[in-house]
C-alpha positions, 0 to 999 in steps of 0.5 A: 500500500503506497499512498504519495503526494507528488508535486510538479515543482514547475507549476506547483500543482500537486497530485496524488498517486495510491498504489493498493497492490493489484491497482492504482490511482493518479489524480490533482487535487483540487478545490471545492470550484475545481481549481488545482490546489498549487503549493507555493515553493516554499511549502514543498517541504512541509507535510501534506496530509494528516490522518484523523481517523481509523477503523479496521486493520486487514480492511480498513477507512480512514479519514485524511486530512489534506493540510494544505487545502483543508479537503477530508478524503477517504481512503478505504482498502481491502486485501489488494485494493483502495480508492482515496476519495474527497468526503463530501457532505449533504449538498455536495460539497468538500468537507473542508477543516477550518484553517484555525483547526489544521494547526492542531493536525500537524 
């Protein structure tokens, strides 16, 4: 299980790899309103995400907590497969932490 932020350092738009064994996943991250989440140069160094919670050892979820933008995902894997998706809530839109509380994540 490999789950990666990699970052184009040319444009600063940052994606995210998950390799679960058998499969994998390569997406940017973005914005409620789907702009590329772009880090400045100086914050290439800091870590990006924070797990705030699981459940489960051999098929697990968890909640992860992206420090830069303030996105929630989900990640949940079984045996040889995953999916790390954005939590969403009832209208649809990004579960987003307030820039206050990501503080406390690091």
């Amino acid at each position: 299980m490999c789950l990666e932020v990699w970052l184009d350092t040319l444009t600063g738009v940052t994606y995210l790899y998950l390799n679960a064994g058998h499969s994998d996943c390569f997406l940017p991250l973005t914005y409620d309103d789907g702009t590329p989440v772009a880090m400045p140069p100086d914050d290439f160094a800091k870590k990006r995400f924070a797990k705030t919670y699981s459940q489960g050892s051999l098929e697990s979820i968890e909640v992860w907590v992206d420090l830069f933008s303030g996105i929630n995902y989900i990640f949940r894997y079984a045996k040889y497969g995953g999916n790390f998706i954005p939590m969403l809530d009832a209208a649809g839109k990004y579960v987003v932490t307030p820039p206050e509380q990501l503080k406390y994540l690091d």
